[in-house]
VOGU-3710 file (C-alpha; in Angstrom, 3 decimals, decimal comma):
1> xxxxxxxxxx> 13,912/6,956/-13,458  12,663/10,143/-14,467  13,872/13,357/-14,321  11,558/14,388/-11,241  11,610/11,120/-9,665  15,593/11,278/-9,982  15,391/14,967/-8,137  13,228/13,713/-5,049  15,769/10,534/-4,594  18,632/13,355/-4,651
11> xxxxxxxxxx> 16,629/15,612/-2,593  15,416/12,641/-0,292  18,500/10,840/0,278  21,110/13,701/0,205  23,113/13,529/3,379  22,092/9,954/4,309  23,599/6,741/4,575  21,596/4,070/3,758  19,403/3,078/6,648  18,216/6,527/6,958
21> xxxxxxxxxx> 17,931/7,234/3,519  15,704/3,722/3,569  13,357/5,895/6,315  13,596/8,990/4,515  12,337/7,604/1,266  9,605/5,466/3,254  8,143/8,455/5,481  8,071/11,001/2,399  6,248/8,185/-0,008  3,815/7,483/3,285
31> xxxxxxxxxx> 2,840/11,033/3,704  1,812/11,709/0,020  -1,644/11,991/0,818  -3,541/8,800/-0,227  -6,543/9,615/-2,796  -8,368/6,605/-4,627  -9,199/9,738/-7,626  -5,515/9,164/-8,494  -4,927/4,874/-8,979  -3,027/4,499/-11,728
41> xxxxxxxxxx> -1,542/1,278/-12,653  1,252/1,898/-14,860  4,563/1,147/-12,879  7,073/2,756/-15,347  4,698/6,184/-15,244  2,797/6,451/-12,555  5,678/7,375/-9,524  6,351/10,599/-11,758  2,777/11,594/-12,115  1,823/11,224/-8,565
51> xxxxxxxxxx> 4,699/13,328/-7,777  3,124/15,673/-9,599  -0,342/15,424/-8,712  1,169/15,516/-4,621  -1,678/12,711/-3,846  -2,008/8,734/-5,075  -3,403/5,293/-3,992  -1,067/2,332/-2,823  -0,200/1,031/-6,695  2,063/4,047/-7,480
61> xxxxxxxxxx> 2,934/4,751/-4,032  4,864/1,749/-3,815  5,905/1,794/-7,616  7,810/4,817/-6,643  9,150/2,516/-3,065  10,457/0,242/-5,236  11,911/2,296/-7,907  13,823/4,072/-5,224  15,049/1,789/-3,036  16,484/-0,276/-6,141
71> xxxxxxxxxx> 18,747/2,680/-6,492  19,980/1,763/-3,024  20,608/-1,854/-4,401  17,902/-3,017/-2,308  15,955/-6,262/-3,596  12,142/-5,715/-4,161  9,123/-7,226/-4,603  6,021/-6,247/-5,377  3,156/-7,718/-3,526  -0,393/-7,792/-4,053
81> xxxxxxxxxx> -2,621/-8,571/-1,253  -6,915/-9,593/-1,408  -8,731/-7,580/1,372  -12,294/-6,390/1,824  -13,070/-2,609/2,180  -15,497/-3,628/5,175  -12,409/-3,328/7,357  -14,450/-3,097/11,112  -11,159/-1,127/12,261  -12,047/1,661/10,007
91> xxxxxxxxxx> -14,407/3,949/11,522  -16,370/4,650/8,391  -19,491/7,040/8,318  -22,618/4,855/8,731  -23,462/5,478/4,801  -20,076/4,713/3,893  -19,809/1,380/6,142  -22,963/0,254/4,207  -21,076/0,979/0,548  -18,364/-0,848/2,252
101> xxxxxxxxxx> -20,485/-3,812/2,727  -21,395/-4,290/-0,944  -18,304/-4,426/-2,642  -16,298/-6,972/-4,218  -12,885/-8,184/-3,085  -10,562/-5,687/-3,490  -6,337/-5,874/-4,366  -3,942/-3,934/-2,307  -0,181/-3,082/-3,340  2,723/-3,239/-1,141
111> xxxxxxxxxx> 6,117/-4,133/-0,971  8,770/-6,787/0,291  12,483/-5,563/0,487  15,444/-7,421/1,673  17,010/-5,796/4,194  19,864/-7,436/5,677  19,413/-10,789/5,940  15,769/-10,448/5,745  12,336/-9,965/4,053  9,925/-7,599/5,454
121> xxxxxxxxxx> 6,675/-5,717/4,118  6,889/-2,556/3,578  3,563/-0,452/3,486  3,718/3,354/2,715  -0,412/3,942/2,193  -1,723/5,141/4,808  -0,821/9,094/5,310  -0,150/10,220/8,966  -3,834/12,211/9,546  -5,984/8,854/8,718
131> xxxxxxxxxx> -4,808/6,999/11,838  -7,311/8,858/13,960  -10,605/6,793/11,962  -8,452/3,899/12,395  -6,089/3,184/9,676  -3,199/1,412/10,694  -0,548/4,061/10,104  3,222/3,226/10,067  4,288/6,406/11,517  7,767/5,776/13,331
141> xxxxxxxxxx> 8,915/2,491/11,062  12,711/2,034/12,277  13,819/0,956/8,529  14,273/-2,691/9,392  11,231/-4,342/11,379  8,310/-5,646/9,522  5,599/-2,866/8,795  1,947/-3,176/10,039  -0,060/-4,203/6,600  -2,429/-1,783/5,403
151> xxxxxxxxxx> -5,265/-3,933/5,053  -6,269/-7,050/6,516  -5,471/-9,944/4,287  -7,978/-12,207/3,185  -6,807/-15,686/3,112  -6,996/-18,348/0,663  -8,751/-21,534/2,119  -6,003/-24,188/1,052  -3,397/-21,798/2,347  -3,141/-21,491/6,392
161> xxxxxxxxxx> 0,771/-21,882/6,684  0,935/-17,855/7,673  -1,049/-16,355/10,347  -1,820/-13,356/12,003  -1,939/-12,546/15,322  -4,766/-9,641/16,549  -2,404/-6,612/15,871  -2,306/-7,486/12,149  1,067/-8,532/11,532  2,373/-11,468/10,031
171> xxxxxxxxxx> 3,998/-14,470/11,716  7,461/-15,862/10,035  9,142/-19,030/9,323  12,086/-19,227/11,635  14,445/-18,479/8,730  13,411/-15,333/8,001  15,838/-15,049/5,125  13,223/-16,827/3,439  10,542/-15,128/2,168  7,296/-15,818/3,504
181> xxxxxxxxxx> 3,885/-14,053/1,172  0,727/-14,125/3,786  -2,140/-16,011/3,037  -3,594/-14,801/-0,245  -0,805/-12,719/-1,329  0,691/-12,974/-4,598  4,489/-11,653/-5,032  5,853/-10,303/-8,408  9,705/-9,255/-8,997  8,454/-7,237/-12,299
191> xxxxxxxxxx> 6,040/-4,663/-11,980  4,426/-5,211/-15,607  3,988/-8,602/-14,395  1,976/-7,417/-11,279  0,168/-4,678/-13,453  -0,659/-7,445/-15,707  -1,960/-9,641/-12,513  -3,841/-6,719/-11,034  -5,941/-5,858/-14,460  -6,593/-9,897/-14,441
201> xxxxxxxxxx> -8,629/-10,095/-10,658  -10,695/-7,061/-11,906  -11,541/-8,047/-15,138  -13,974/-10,317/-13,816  -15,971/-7,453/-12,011  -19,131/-6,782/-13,634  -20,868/-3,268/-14,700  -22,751/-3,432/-11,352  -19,872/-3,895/-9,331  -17,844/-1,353/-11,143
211> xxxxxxxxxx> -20,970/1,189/-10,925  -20,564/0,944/-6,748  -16,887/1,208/-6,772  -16,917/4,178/-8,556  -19,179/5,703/-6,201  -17,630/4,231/-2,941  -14,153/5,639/-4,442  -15,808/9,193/-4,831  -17,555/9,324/-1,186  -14,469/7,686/0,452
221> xxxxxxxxxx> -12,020/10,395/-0,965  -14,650/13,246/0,252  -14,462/11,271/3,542  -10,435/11,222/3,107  -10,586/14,920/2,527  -12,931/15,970/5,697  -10,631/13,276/8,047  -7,511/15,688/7,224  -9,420/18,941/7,866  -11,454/17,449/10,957
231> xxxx> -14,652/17,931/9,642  -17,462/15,472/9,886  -14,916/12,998/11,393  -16,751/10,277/13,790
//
């Protein structure tokens, strides 16, 4: 770790035993403001520089999860979920819904820990403020149920073994020491290994599709912006 990621763990975790330094770490990492104009994808730099920039996207959000809560001697994974931006539960601006509409498949970051006896996702993106547009928030996670995903996961055709139910959570095999990925979700112990994964399902987006991201990303961090000052907000 870092110097400054070393002083938030102290500073986040001083007091606590484990459980509640497990919260503690969560709700702090989950109220960095999320901002798509700060996605790095480094996971050995980017916890540090988010820290410093207060604001960052779910890749070193939960870089920074994981880093942490391996210094509890808790057993991570990093997992990368497919979703669409053209989430219906997101009350977009009608402009914004129809950028939504045109992009490509998009990858979302998360984690699973083993706590206990069990695997659960853990999702720190969404900050507090954006659950009134609709983003499924995890504001009071008890720091050993399974967290509500951030996105809805797309799922692979050949894969249908794990569902979900309407509320956007995911079913489990009945040992739930096991652990069960979603539909469409690929897990990686390392995070080069996931880095290396995530700059792979990009790579085959072409200058077009890169062109509308961009702009999406722009307008949807003004949107972000105006959501936590409640202006403009539908």
């Amino acid at each position: 770790m870092t110097s400054l990621v070393n002083a938030r763990f102290a500073e986040w975790t001083r007091g606590l035993d484990t459980r509640e330094s497990i919260i503690s770490i969560f709700s702090h990492i989950r109220d960095i403001p999320y901002s798509l104009n700060f996605s790095v994808h480094d996971p050995k730099t980017s916890p540090a520089q988010m820290l410093v920039a207060g604001k960052g996207s779910c890749g070193p959000k939960h870089y920074l999860l994981a880093e942490m809560y391996r210094k509890l001697n808790l057993s991570v994974v990093f997992a990368t979920i497919a979703f669409s931006w053209n989430d219906p539960d997101f009350c977009y601006p009608p402009a914004l819904r129809k950028q939504a509409a045109l992009l490509p498949v998009a990858h979302h970051l998360a984690c699973r820990v083993q706590i206990g006896c069990r695997w659960v996702l853990v999702d720190a993106t969404w900050d507090c403020p954006l659950g009134r547009v609709g983003f499924p928030v995890n504001d009071h996670w008890d720091g050993y149920s399974e967290t509500k995903c951030a996105v809805k996961p797309l799922k692979l055709p050949l894969r249908t073994a794990f569902c979900h139910h309407p509320e956007n959570e995911m079913f489990r095999k009945k040992s739930e020491a096991e652990l069960c990925p979603t539909d469409g979700e690929k897990d990686h112990w390392d995070g080069k290994d996931q880095a290396r994964y995530y700059r792979e399902m990009v790579a085959v987006r072409t200058p077009y599709e890169v062109e509308r991201i961009a702009q999406f990303y722009r307008d949807f961090e003004v949107w972000l912006v105006n959501v936590r000052q409640e202006k403009n907000v539908p």
